[in-house]
C-alpha positions, 0 to 999 in steps of 0.5 A: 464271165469265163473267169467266174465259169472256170471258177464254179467247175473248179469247185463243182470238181473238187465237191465231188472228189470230197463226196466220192473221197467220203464215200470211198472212206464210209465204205471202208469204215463199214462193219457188222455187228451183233450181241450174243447172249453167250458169255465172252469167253465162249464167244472168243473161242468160238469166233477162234474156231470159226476162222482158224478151223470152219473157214480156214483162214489164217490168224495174223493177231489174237488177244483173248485177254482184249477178246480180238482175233485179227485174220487174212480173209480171202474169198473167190471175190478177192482172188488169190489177195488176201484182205485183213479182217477183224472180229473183236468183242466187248462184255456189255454185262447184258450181252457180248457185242461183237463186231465184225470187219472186213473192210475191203469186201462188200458188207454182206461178207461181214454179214456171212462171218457173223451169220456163222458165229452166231449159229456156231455159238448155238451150235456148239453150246445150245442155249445161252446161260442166264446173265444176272438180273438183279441189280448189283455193283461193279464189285458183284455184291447187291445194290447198297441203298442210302437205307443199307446199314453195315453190321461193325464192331460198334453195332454189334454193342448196343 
């Protein structure tokens, strides 16, 4: 019977070191996001702009050419340690997602980074520019149907 006691705190134990180790781990992996309608390019540099000049914080990695910008983010939170962040940004063809990562600082951190992008972009360039509507291919030309003919040599004949 005491056997079978020890036995159930022992597993009692070790679920709730899995449980706070997951919530440890789901902390961490959080993150903030958002779709701006700009294009990639003006979101890139203006998330650049907003670490490097606006927040004054130091760049330790960029890449424009993958649209990242990897920072030293500090705060009167953290002291005088400086917590590495990230903001990163994909080209949706509707829209540029862009998500932003601070992982060890609580989530509204994230959310005041990407709150002042998102005023930046309107700031700095007014309204979005139109993204095309249409359908087309991944090539830029228009939707080409199972109906769609091409003009060639032989064509041009009859």
């Amino acid at each position: 019977m005491i056997r079978r006691a020890f036995f159930q705190a022992g597993i009692g134990c070790v679920g709730m070191a899995a449980l706070g180790a997951l919530a440890v781990t789901r902390s961490a992996e959080a993150k903030t996001n958002f779709d701006s309608p700009y294009t990639l390019a003006q979101t890139y540099n203006a998330a650049l702009r907003l670490v490097r000049v606006d927040l004054g914080l130091t760049v330790t990695e960029k890449d424009p050419s993958v649209a990242y910008v990897l920072f030293d983010y500090k705060s009167t939170e953290s002291g005088t340690r400086a917590i590495p962040g990230s903001i990163q940004m994909l080209d949706t063809g509707r829209a540029v997602k862009v998500v932003v990562q601070l992982g060890q600082m609580p989530r509204y951190h994230e959310q005041v980074v990407s709150d002042a992008l998102a005023k930046k972009l309107r700031d700095e360039y007014g309204d979005p520019p139109a993204r095309p509507t249409g359908k087309e291919t991944p090539d830029g030309g228009p939707e080409t149907g199972a109906g769609a003919s091409f003009e060639t040599s032989e064509n041009r004949r009859n």
